[in-house]
N, C-alpha and C positions, 0 to 999 in steps of 0.2 A: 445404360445410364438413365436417370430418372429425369424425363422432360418435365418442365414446369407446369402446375397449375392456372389458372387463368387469372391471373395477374390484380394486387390487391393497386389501389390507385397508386401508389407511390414506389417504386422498383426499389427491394431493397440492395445498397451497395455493400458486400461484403469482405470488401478491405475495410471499411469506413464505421462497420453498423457495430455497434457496443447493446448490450442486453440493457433494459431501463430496469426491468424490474429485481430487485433484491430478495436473495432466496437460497437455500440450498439446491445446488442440481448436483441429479444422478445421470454418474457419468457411465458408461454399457463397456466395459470388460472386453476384451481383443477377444477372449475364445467365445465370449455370448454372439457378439459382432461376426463370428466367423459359424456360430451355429443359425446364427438368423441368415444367414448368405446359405449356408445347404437347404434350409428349408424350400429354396428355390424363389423366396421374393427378392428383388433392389434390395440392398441395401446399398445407399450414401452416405457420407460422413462429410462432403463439399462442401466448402464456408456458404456459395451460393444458393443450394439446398435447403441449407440449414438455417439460414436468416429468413429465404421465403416462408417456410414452413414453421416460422416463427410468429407469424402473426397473424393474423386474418382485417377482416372490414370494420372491425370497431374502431368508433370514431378517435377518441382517445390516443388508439394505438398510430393511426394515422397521422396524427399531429407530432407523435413522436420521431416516426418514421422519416418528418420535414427536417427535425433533427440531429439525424443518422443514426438513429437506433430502432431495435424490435424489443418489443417486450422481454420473450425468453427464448433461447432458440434450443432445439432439442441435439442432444449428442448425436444424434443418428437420424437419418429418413429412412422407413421400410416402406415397401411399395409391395402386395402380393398381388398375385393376378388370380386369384383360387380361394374359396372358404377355406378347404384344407390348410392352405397357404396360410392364411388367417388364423387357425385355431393350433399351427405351428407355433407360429411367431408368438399369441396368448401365451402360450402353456412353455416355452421358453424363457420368457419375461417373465412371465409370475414365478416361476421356480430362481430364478436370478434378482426379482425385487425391483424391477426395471419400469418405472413409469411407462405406460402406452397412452399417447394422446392420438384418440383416430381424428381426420381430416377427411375431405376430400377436396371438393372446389372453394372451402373456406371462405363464406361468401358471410358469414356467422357476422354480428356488429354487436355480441357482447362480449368480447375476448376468449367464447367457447373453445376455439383451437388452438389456444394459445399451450404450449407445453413449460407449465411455471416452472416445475419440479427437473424439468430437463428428461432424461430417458431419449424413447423413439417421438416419434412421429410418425403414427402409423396410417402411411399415405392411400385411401381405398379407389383412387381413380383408375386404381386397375383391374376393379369388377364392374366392368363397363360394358358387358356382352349384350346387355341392352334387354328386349324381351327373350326371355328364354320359351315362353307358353301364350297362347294368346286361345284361352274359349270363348268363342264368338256365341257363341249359344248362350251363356252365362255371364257374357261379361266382365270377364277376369284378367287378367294379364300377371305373369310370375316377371320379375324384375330385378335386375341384379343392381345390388344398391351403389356401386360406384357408376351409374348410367346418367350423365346428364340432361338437364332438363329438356334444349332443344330435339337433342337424340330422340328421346322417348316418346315426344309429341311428333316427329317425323316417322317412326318407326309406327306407332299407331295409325296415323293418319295414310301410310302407306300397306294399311294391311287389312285384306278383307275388303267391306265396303265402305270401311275409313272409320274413326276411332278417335276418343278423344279420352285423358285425363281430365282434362278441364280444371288443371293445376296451372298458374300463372303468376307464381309470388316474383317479387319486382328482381329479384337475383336469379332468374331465370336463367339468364345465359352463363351463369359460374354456378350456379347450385347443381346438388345430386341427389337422386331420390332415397337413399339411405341419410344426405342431411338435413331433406326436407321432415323425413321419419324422427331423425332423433330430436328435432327442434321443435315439434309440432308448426311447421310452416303452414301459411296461409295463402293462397291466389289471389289474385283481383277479384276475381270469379266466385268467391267461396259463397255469394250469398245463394246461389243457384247450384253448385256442387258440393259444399261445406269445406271443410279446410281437410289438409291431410290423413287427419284421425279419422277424417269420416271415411276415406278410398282405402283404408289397408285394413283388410282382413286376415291377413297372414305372415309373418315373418320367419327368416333363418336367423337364428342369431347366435354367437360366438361369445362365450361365456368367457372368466377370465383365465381361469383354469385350462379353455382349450375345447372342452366339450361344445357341440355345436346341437342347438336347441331348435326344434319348429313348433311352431306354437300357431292356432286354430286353422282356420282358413278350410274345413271340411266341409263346411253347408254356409247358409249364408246369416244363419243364426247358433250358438248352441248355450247349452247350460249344463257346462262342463268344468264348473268349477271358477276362480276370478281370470278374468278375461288377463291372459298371460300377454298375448299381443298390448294392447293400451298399458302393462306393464313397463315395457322398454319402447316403447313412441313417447318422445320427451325426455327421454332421461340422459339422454346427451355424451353418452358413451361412459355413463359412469358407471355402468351395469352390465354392460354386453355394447357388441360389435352386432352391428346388424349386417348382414350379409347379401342379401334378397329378402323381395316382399310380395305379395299378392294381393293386385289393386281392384279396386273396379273401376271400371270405364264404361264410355259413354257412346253412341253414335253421334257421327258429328252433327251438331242442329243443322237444320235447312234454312230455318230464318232467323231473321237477327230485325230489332228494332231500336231506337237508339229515342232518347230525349232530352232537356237539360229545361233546368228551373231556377228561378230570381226567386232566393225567400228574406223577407225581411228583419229574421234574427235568427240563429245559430239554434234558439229555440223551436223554433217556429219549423223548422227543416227537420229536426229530431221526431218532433210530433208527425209530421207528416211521415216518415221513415217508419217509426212505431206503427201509425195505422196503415201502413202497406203492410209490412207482416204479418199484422192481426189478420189481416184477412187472409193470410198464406197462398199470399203473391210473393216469387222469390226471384225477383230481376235476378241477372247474374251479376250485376256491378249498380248498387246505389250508394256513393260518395256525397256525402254534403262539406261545404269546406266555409269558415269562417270567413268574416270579409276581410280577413290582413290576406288567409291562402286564397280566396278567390281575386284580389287583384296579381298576387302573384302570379298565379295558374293562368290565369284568365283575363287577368288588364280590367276586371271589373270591378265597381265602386260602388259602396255602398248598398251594398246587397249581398246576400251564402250563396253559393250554385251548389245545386244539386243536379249530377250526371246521373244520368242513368242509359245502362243498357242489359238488352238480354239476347240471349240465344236458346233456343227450342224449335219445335215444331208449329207449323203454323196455328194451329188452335190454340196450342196453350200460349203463343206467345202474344196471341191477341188477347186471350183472356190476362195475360199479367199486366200488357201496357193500358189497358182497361182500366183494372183498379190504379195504376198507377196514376195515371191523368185525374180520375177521377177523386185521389185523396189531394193530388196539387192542388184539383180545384178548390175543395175544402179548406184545404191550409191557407190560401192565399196567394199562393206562387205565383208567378208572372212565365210565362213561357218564354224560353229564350232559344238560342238557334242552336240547335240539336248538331252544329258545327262545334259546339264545344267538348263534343263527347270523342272526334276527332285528333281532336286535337293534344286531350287526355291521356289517348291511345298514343298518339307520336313522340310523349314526353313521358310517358307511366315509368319507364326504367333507366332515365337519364339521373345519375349521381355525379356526374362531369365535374361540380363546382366544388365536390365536400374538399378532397385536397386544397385548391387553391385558395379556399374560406380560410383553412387550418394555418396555410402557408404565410395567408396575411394577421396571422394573429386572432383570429377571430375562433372562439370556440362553436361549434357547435353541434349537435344531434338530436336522434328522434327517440321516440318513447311513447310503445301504443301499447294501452293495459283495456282492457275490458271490464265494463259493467251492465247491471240492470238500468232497463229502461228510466227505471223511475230515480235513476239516480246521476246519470247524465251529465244533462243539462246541467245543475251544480256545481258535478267533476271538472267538465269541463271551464266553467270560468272560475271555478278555486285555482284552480292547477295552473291558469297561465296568469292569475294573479299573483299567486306566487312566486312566478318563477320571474315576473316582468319586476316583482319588488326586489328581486336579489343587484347587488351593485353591478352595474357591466351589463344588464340583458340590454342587446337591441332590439328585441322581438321572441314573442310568445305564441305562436296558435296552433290551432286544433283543427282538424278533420276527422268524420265519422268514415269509417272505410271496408268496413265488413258489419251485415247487417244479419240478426236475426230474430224468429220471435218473442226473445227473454231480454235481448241486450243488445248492443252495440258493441264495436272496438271505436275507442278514441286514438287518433294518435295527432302526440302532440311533436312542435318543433320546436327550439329553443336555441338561441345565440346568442351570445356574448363577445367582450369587447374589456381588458382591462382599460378601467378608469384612467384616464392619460393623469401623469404622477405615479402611477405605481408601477413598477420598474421591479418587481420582485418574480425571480425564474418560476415560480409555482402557483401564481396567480391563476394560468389557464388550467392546472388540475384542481385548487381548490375550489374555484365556482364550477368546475365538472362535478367536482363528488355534492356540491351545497346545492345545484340542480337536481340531482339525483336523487340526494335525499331529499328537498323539498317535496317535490310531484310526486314522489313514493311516500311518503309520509300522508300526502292527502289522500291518496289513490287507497292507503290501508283502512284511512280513518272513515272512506265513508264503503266501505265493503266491496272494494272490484278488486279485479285479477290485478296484478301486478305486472304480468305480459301475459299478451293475447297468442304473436306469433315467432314474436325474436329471441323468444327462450330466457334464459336465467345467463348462464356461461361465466364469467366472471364475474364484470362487472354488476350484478342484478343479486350476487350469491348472499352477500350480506343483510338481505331484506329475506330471502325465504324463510328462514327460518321462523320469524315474525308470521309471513303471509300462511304460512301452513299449520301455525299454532302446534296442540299435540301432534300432530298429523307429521310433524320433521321427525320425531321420533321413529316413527315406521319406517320414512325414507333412510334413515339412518339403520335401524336393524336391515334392511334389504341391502343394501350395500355391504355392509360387514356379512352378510350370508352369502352373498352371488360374489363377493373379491374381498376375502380374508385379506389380502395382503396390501388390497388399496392399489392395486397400478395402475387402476382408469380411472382415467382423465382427472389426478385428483387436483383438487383446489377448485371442484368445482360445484355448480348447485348448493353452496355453500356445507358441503359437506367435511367432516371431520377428516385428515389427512394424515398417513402415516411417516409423512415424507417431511413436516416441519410447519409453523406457519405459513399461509397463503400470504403472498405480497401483495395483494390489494383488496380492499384497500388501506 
């Protein structure tokens, strides 16, 4: 029997739960259902199953969820505990035309694992062996991709002279390092470790056809043609099944230094931000947060905080908190009590309220896209002017939260409230998608990414094509070359689908 994944905020009930979204589903045939059962993975077909595995942590889906519905739930759950298992179940399903949407701990908040088109749900929490390889010499660790995050940080930290990913994205406790790989996830961490693209040098990956592909991970550089691995990191299972990966790792630092700063404008904290990295100082965590999120976060008035902490070795991490002090000095900042970075840490992966926000009527979600330095500061107060102009916003702000020396990530937050008099059932999705498009619309017009770390997955699908300009083309020949038949994860990455119109939006 297939035991549940780790639980989206709202339990779905499946006596109760109706599909929201409108679509054709494929429905998987009693002899394919009885040939994915030899292949030796789970298969379920349980209403219970199938409604979980129906929707992941986007916000959206959440709200519907209050209502007794999931988005789309898939005919079938397959669970493998083996690649081979894996590239069974592939080359099954594509010879039978069977949507495959993989999951694991569906921690996604763009409706990545949502299965529109119906098919499987192909559940990968059961390549969970954790490390298979650890060179201590090198650095390395081989990782089977349905292993979650805590696992792997205790499996490290217990082996050898102790180890770190120094991977910490706020889905920690439900995320897997094959979701973090297909999503291009990010840590708190990532200004001192980089984000996951930078730790994986190597993947297995499970084609749709069934062949099972490994791609670089021989030396620690090579020039062997286009880097196959950054191929399928990001692509969201539209490509291949990632199976296992080879990371690099870390020793665990010895010291850690911590600080926190009073800046007088949103600007004023980016400048400062930009000139710590010019000097390539790379704290592991510098956050600046406007002053609506710093009274939130932080009960303070009238003033950005900027946390900051790092981990290293005791040299370098004097030489980082060095330049750091000394660009606050410059900018203006006020020192404030290095208890707040504390405190940071006691709340970084608390999402407790999204449900009950949803419950009361209130829309709301986040949205962190990335740009250049020099373009920022603009982004940022376009974007939450906009979104504060739409009818219903109660609030708009920005925090900077992964820092490097070309750009930032902004991520903003946005809530809503219909207008009291309007009484119309589709009020909370239509200022969903009019926020969406708002801040995507500014976010293209002055040249940043579109998302930094939370992927594309549904809800984002209908701006790539835009964001990538001729560039979709490509993605589009790659897809029709690696899955003629379209069974992964279609309706997604705003890719063209063999299975019908995508229902959102």
């Amino acid at each position: 029997m297939i035991s549940p994944t780790p639980p989206t905020p709202i339990e779905a009930d499946p006596a109760a739960t109706s599909d929201r979204l409108d679509g054709p589903r494929v429905a998987v045939p009693a002899d394919v259902l009885a040939r994915l059962a030899d292949s030796g993975a789970e298969v379920s077909t349980d209403d219970g199953h199938r409604a979980e595995a129906g929707r992941d942590w986007w916000p959206l889906a959440i709200g519907w969820a209050a209502a007794g519905q999931v988005p789309a739930r898939p005919a079938a759950v397959v669970r493998p505990s083996s690649t081979a298992q894996v590239a069974e179940v592939l080359s099954i399903c594509s010879r039978a035309g069977v949507p495959v949407t993989a999951a694991a701990g569906r921690s996604g908040v763009c409706g990545g694992a949502v299965p529109v088109f119906g098919g499987i749900s192909l559940d990968l929490t059961g390549l969970k062996g954790g490390l298979f390889d650890l060179d201590e010499t090198s650095l390395l660790a081989d990782v089977a991709a349905g292993t979650f995050g805590p696992d792997l940080e205790a499996q490290l930290r217990a082996s050898g002279s102790g180890y770190t990913l120094g991977h910490w994205p706020q889905s920690m406790d439900l995320s897997t390092v094959g979701g973090w790989l297909a999503c291009r996830s990010a840590g708190q961490y990532s200004t001192r470790y980089g984000k996951v693209e930078d730790m994986v040098i190597g993947l297995e990956v499970v084609l749709a056809d069934g062949r099972v592909v490994r791609t670089e991970g021989a030396g620690p550089r090579a020039a062997t043609g286009p880097n196959l691995t950054q191929l399928f990191v990001g692509s969201e299972g539209t490509l291949g099944v990632i199976t296992a990966a080879r990371l690099v790792v870390h020793p665990v630092p010895p010291a850690e230094g911590r600080r926190a700063y009073g800046l007088a404008s949103f600007a004023a904290g980016l400048e400062v931000c930009r000139r710590i990295l010019r000097r390539g100082a790379t704290p592991a965590v510098l956050r600046l947060y406007d002053e609506v999120e710093s009274q939130r976060n932080f009960e303070l008035t009238g003033t950005c905080a900027l946390v900051v902490l790092d981990e290293a070795d005791e040299g370098l991490l004097a030489a980082t908190l060095a330049v750091v002090d000394e660009e606050a000095a410059a900018g203006g900042a006020a020192a404030l009590d290095a208890a707040l970075v504390g405190r940071w840490l006691e709340h970084r992966n608390d999402v407790s309220a999204l449900a009950p926000l949803w419950r009361a009527g209130i829309v709301v979600d986040t949205a962190e896209v990335a740009g250049r330095w020099s373009v920022l500061d603009g982004l940022a107060t376009t974007v939450t002017g906009e979104l504060a102009r739409l009818p219903g916003t109660l609030v708009a702000s920005v925090h900077q939260s992964h820092a490097y020396p070309d750009g930032a990530c902004l991520y903003f937050t946005f809530a809503g409230r219909a207008p009291e008099g309007d009484e119309s059932a589709g009020w909370a999705e239509d200022y969903y998608r009019s926020a969406w498009d708002a801040l995507t619309a500014v976010v293209l017009g002055r040249g940043a990414a579109i998302s930094h770390h939370h992927g594309i997955g549904l809800n984002r699908s209908r701006f790539l094509p835009e964001a990538l300009g001729a560039g979709f083309s490509v993605l589009t020949a790659l897809k029709a070359a690696l899955d003629p038949a379209g069974i992964l994860n279609p309706g997604k990455l705003g890719l063209p689908s063999t299975h019908g119109a995508v229902p959102w939006p």
